[in-house]
KOLGU-742422 format. One record per residue (C-alpha): residue number from 1; residue in three letters; z, x, y. Coordinates in nm, 2 decimals. Each point is the difference from the previous one (the first is absolute). Example, Ala and Ser with C-alpha at 12.3 -4.5 7.8 and 13.67 -1.06 7.14 Angstrom:
<nodes>
  nr rest     pz     px     py
   1  ALA   0.78   1.23  -0.45
   2  SER  -0.07   0.14   0.34
</nodes>
This chain:
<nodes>
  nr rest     pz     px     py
   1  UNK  -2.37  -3.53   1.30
   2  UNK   0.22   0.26  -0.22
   3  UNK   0.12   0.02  -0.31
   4  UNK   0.33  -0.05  -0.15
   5  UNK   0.10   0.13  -0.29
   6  UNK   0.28  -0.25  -0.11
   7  UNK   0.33   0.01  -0.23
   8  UNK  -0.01   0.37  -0.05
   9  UNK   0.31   0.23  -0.11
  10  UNK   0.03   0.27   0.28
  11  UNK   0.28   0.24   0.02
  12  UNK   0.30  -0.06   0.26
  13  UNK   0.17   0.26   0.20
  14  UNK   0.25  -0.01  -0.34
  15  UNK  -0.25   0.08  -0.26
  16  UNK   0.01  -0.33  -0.10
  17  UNK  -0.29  -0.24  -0.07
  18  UNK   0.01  -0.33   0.21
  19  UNK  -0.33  -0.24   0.02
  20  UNK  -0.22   0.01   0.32
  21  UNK  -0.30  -0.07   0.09
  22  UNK  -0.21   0.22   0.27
  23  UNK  -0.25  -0.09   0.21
  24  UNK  -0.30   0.24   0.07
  25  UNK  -0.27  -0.03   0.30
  26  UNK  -0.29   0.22   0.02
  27  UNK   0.14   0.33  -0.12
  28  UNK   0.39  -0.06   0.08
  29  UNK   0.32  -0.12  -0.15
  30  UNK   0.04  -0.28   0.29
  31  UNK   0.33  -0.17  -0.16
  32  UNK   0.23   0.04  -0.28
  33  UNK   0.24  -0.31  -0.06
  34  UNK   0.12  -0.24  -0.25
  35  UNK  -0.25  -0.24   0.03
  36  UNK  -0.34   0.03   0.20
  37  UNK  -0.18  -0.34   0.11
  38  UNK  -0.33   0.01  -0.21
  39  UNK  -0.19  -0.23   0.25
  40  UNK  -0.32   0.20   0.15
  41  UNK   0.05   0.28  -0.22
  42  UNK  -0.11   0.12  -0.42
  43  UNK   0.27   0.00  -0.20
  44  UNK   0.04   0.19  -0.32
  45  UNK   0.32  -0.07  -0.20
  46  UNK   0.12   0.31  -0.15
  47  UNK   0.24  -0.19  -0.26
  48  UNK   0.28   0.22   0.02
  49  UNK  -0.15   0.30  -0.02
  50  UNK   0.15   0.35   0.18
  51  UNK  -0.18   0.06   0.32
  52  UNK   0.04   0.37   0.18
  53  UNK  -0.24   0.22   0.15
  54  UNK  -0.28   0.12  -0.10
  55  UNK   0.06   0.34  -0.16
  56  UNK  -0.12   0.34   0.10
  57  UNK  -0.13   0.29  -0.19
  58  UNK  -0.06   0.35   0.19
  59  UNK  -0.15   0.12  -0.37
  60  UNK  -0.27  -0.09  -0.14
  61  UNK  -0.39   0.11  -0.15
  62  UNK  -0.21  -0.21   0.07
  63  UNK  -0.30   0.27  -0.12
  64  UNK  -0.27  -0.15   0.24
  65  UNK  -0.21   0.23   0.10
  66  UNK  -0.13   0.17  -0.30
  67  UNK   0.20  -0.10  -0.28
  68  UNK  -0.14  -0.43   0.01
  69  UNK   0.02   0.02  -0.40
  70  UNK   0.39   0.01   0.00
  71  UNK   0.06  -0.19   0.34
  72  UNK  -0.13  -0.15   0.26
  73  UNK   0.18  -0.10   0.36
  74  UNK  -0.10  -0.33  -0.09
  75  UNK   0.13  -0.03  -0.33
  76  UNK   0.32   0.20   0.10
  77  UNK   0.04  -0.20   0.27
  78  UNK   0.00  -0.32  -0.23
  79  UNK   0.26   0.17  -0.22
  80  UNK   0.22   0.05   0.30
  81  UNK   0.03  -0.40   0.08
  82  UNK   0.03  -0.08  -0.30
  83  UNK   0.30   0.22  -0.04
  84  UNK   0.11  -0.14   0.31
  85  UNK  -0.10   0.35   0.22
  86  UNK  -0.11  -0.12   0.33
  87  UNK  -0.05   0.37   0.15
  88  UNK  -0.09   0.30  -0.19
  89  UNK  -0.04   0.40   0.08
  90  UNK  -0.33   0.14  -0.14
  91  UNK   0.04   0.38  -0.14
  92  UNK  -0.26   0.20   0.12
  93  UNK  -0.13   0.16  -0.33
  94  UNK  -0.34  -0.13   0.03
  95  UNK  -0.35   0.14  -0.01
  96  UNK  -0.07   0.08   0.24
  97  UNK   0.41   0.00   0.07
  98  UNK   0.11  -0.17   0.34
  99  UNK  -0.04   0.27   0.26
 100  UNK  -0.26  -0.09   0.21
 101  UNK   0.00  -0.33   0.24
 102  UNK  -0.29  -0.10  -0.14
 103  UNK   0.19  -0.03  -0.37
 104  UNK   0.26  -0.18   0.14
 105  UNK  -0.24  -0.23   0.19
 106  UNK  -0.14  -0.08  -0.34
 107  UNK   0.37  -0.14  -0.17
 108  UNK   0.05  -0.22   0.31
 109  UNK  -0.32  -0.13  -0.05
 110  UNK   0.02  -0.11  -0.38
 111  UNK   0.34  -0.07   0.05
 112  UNK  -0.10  -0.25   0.28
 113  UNK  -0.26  -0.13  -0.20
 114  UNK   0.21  -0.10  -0.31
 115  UNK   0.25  -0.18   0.27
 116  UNK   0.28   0.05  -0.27
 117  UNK   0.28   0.29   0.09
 118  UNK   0.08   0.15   0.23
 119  UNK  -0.13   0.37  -0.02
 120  UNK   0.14   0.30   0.20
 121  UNK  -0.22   0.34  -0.08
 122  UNK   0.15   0.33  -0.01
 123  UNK  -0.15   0.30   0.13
 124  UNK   0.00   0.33  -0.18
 125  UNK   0.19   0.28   0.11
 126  UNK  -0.24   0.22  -0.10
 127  UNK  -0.38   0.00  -0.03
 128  UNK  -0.11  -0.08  -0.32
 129  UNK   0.35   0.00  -0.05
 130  UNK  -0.03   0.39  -0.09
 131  UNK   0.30   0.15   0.17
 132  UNK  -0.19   0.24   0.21
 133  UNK  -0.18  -0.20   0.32
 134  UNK   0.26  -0.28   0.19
 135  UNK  -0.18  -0.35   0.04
 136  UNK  -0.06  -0.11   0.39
 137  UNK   0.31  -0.18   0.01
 138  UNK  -0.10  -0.18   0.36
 139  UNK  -0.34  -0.13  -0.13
 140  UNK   0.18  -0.16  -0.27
 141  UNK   0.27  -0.10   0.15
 142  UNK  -0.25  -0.19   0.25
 143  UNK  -0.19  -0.12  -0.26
 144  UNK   0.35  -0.17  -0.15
 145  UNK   0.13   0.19  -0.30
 146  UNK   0.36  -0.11  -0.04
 147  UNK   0.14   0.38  -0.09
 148  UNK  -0.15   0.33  -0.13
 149  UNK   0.03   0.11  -0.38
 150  UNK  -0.20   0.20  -0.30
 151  UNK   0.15  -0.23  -0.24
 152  UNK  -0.17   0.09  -0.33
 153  UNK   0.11   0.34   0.06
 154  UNK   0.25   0.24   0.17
 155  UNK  -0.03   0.14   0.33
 156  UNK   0.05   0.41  -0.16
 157  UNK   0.00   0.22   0.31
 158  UNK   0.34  -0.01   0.20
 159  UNK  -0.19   0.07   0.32
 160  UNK  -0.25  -0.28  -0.04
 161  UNK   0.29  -0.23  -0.09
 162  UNK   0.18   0.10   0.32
 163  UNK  -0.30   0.02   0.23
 164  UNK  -0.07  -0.35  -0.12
 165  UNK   0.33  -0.16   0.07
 166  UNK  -0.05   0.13   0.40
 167  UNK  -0.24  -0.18   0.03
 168  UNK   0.07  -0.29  -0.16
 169  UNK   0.31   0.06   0.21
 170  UNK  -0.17   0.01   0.32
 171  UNK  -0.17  -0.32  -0.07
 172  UNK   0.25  -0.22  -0.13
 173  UNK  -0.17   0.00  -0.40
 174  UNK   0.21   0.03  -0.30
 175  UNK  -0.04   0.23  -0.23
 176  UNK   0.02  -0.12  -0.35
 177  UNK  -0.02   0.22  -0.33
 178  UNK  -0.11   0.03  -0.30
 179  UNK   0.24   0.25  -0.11
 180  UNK  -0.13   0.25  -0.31
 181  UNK   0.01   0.41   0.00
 182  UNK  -0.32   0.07  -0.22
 183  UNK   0.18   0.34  -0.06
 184  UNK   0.29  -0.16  -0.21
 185  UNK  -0.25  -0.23  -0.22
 186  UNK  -0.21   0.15  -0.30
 187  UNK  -0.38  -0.16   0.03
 188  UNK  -0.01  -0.29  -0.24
 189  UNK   0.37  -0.10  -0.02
 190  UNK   0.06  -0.35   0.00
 191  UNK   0.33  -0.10  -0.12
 192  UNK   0.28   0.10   0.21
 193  UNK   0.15   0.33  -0.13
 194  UNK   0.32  -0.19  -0.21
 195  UNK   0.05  -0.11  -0.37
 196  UNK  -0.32  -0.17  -0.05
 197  UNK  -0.25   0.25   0.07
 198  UNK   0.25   0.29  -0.14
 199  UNK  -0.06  -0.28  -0.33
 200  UNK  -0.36  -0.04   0.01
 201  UNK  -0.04   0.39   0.08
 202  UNK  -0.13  -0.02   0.35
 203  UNK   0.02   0.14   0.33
 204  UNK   0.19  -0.24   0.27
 205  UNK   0.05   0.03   0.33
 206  UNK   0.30   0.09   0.11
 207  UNK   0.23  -0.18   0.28
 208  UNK   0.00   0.29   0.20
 209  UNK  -0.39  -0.03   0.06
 210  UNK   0.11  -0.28   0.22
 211  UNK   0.31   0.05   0.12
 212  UNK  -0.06   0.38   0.17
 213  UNK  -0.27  -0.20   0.20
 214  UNK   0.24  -0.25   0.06
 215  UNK   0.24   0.27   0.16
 216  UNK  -0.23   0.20   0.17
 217  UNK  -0.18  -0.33   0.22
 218  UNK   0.37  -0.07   0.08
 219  UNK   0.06   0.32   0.16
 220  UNK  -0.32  -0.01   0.18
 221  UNK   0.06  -0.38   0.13
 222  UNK   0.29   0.15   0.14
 223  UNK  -0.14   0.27   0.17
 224  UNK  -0.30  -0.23   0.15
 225  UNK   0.20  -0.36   0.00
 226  UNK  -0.26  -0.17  -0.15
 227  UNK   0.03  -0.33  -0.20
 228  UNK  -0.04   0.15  -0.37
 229  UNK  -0.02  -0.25  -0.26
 230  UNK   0.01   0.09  -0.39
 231  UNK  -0.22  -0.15  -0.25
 232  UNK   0.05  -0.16  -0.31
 233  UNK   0.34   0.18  -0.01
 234  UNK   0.12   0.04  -0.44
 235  UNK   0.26   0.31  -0.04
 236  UNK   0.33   0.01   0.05
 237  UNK  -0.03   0.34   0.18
 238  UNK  -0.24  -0.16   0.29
 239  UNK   0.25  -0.29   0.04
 240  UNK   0.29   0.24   0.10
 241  UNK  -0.21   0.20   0.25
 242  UNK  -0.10  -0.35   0.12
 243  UNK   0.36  -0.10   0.05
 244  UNK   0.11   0.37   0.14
 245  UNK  -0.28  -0.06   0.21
 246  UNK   0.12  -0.31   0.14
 247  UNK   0.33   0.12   0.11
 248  UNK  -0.15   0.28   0.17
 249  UNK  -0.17  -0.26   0.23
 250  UNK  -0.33   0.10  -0.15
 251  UNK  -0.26  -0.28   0.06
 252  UNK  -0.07  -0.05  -0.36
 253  UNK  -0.09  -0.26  -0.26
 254  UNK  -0.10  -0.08  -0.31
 255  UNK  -0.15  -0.28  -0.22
 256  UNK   0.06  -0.06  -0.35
 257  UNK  -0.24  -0.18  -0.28
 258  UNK   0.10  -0.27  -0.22
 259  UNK  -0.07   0.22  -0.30
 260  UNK   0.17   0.26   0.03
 261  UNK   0.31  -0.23   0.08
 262  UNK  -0.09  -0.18  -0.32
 263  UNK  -0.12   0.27  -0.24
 264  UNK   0.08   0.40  -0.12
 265  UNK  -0.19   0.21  -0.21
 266  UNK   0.21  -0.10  -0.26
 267  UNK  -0.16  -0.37  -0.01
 268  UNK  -0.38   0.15  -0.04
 269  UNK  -0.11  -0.10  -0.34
 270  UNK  -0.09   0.26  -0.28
 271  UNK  -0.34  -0.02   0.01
 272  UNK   0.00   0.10   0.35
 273  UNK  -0.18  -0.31   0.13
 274  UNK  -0.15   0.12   0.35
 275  UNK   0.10  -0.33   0.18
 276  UNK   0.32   0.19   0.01
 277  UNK  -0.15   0.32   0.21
 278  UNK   0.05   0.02   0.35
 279  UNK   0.08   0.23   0.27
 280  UNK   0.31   0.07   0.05
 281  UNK   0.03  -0.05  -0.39
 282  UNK   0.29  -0.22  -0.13
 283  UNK   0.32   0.25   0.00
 284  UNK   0.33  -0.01  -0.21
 285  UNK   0.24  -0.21   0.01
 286  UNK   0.23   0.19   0.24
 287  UNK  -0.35  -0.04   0.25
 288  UNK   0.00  -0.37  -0.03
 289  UNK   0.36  -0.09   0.05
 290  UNK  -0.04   0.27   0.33
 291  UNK  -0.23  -0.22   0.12
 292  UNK   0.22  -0.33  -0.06
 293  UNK   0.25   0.15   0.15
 294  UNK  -0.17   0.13   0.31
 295  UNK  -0.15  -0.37   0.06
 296  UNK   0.33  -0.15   0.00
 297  UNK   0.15   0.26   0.27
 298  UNK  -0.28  -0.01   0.21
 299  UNK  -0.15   0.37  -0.07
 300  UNK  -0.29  -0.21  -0.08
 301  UNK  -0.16  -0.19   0.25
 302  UNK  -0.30  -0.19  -0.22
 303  UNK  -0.14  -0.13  -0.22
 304  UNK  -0.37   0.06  -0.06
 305  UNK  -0.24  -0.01  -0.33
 306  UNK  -0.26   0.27   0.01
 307  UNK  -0.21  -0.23  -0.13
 308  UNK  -0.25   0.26  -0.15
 309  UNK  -0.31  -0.19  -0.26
 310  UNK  -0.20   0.17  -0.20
 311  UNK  -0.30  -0.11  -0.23
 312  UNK   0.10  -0.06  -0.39
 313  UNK  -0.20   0.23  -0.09
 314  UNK   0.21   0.28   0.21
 315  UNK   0.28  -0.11  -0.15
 316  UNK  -0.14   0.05  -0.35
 317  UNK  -0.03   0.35   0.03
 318  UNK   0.37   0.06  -0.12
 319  UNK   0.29   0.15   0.16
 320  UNK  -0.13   0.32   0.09
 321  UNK  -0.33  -0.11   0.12
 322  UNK   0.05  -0.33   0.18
 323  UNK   0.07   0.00   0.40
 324  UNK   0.34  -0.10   0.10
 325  UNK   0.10  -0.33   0.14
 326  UNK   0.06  -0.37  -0.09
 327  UNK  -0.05  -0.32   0.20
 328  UNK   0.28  -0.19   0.15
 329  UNK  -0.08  -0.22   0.28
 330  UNK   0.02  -0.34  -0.25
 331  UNK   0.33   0.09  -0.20
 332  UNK   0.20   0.17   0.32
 333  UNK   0.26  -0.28   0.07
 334  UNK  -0.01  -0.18  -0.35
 335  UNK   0.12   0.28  -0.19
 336  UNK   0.24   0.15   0.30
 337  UNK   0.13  -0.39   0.01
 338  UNK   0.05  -0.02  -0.34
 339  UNK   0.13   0.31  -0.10
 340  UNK   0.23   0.05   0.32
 341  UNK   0.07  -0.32   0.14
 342  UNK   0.04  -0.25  -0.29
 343  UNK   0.24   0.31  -0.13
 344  UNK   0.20   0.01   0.32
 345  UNK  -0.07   0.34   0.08
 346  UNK  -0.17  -0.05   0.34
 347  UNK  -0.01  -0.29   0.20
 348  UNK  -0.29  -0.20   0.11
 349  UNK   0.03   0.04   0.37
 350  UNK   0.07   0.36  -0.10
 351  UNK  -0.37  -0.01  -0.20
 352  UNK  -0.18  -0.20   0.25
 353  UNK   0.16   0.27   0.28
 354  UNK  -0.18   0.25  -0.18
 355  UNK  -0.30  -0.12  -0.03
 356  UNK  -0.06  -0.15   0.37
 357  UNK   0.25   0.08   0.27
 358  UNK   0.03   0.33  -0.10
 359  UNK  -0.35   0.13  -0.01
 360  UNK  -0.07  -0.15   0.29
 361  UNK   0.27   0.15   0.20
 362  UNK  -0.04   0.39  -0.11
 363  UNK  -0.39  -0.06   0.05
 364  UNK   0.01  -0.15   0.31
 365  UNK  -0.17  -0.37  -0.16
 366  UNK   0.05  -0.32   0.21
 367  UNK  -0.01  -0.18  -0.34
 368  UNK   0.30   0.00  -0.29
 369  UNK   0.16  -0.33   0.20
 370  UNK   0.04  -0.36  -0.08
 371  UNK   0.17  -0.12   0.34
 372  UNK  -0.14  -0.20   0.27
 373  UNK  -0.26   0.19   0.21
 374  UNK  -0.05   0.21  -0.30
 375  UNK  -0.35   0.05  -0.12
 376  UNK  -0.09  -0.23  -0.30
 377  UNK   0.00   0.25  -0.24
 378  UNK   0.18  -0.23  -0.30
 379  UNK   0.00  -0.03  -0.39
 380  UNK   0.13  -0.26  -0.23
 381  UNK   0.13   0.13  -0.33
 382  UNK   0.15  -0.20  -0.31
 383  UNK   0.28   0.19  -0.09
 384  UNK   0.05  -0.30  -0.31
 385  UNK  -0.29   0.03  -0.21
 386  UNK  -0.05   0.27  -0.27
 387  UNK  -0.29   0.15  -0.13
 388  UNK  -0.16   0.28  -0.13
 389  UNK  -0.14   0.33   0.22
 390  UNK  -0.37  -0.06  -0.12
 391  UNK  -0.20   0.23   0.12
 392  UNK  -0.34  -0.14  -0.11
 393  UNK   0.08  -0.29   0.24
 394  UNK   0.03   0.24   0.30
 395  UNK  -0.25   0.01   0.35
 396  UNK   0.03   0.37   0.02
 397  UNK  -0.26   0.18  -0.24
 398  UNK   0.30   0.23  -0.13
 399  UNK   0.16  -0.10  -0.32
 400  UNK   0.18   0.29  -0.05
 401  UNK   0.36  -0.09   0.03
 402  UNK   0.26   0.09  -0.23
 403  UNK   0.16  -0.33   0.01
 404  UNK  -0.25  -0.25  -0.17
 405  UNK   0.22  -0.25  -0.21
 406  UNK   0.30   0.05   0.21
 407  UNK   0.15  -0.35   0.07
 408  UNK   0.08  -0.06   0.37
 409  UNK   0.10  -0.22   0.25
 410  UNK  -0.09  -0.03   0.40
 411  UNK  -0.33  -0.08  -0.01
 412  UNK  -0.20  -0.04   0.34
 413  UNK  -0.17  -0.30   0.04
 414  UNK  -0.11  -0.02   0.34
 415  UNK  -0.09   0.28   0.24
 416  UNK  -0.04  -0.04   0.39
 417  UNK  -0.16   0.29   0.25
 418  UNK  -0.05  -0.13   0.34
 419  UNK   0.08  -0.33  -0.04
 420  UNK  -0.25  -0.03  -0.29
 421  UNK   0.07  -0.10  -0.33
 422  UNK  -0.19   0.36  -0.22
 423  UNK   0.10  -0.11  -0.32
 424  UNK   0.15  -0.32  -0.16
 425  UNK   0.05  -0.04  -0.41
</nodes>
């Protein structure tokens, strides 16, 4: 017996949206055709609603170990399904951080034992993600990280940097970084370095603090010919060296968040809310249409959210005292639908391709598919309805999101992984 989800919307080899429904036995997309006998098999009707593969996020916090108070793998995992995230990437700035097997034993465990998403640890690059002692890169590697990083903060030392991306190199791991030169960044900025903290008379962080990384890993993938992937990507200046980078037949890529496609430092409120600090920070203007821009022509490659909660009471220590980061694992596709798609700026299949295909394929993922054979990896999204972002009604303990009260549409409303129906509104 399978089970057929029946009269969805899937997207053709056009773009366009034609009804299907699509059979799924044990973990696998068995058959994908107009109409599917019921007889011997459960049948839910999806009514209509869009149908695509599950998405995939190689960014997120999900804080477990050590931090349980603003997440758990558990409760992240539940905000993944229910936005519609079948497979997620955990960062590795954890306490103790993920460079040991033994850590990274730990997150398949409690990710195993929630049954929910998919998760895909990442293994530090460094110990203790301090810059001066590489991680054993083949014990993790064994023990099933899906790429090295120090997300959280920048890999400083050149050398180390290099050293590291031989040996990821040599044993066919990505290297994917959090890109940030401490030397360019006064302690305690938080704004990016642009009109609104010039306004409120305080330090930013300039573009440059990112974007000299940016250059210097792309030299250094050259020289080693490592996979080198660039997180949470947000000035103008990284997205050229991205795209030079490119045409020099560098192996590199980059993701891109939802807010700081959305948002600029322009948009943060005068009181300085800290729902709208994260790092990068939102940049100008000039930043933000960059980053449109470098979506559209393919300089990008993803779309990820760095979903990062925090406790409310980090987030009421202001501006300057507050950690960085906002959650964005529920509100990904409804505001990139709405505020992209309904405006006929990108195209769904363009969105969906994004979110799925293309993760899967620069990270080596035998998920990001809705064809037959494919693992049954699916969500069911109403792109009709419209509602409010309320972020009192979300799974993940993180309310601290910029975007409460934003109207949206694209709402998941059923989430498969493995053939299993995760999460169902």
């Amino acid at each position: 017996m399978g089970t057929i989800l029946g009269n969805g919307q899937l997207l053709n080899k056009a773009g366009e949206l034609e009804k299907k429904d699509v059979l799924i036995e044990a973990n696998t997309i068995r058959q994908i055709a107009d109409h599917i006998d019921p007889a011997g098999h459960e049948v839910i009707d999806l009514a209509g609603k869009f149908l695509t593969a599950g998405f995939i996020d190689m960014h997120v916090h999900l804080r477990e170990p050590g931090f349980e108070a603003k997440e758990t793998i558990a409760t992240g995992a539940a905000a993944a399904v229910r936005g519609g995230f079948t497979t997620i990437a955990c960062m590795p700035n954890t306490r103790p951080v993920i460079d040991s097997v033994e850590t990274v034993a730990y997150i398949k465990k409690k990710a195993a034992e929630a049954g929910l998403a998919r998760v895909l640890p990442y293994g530090t690059i460094t110990i203790r993600q301090l810059g001066k002692e590489m991680s054993d890169f083949v014990a993790l590697k064994a023990a099933g990280i899906v790429a090295v990083t120090d997300d959280g903060v920048g890999v400083q030392s050149s050398a180390m940097m290099k050293a590291a991306m031989k040996q990821a190199k040599a044993l066919g791991l990505s290297v994917v970084a959090h890109c940030e030169d401490d030397d360019m960044i006064i302690p305690g900025s938080a704004l990016h370095d642009g009109v609104v903290a010039a306004r409120h008379q305080l330090p930013g962080i300039p573009s440059e603090s990112e974007s000299i990384h940016v250059g210097r890993d792309i030299l250094l993938a050259e020289q080693t010919g490592v996979h080198y992937h660039v997180c949470h990507i947000s000035a103008k200046e990284s997205v050229r060296l991205v795209r030079d980078g490119k045409r020099a037949g560098v192996n590199v890529t980059t993701e891109v968040m939802p807010h700081h496609l959305l948002l600029c430092d322009e948009d943060i409120p005068d009181n300085l809310d800290a729902r709208w600090k994260m790092n990068p920070p939102l940049r100008s203007k000039e930043d933000r249409s960059a980053l449109i821009a470098g979506l559209k022509d393919g300089t990008i490659d993803i779309i990820a959210t760095d979903h990062a909660p925090h406790t409310d009471e980090e987030k009421a220590k202001g501006i300057e005292r507050a950690p960085f980061g906002i959650v964005g694992l529920e509100t990904a596709f409804p505001l990139l639908y709405t505020h992209f798609v309904l405006t006929g700026e990108l195209s769904l299949s363009f969105l969906v391709e994004k979110l799925t295909a293309a993760p899967a394929r620069i990270f080596g993922l035998p998920y990001g598919k809705l064809a037959e054979g494919a693992v049954a990896d699916l969500v069911a999204i109403d792109l009709e309805t419209e509602r409010a972002i309320d972020p009192e009604q979300f799974a993940s303990k993180g309310r601290n999101t910029p975007f409460g009260g934003w109207v949206c549409k694209g709402w998941p409303v059923l989430t498969m992984v493995d053939g299993k129906v995760v999460y169902q509104a």
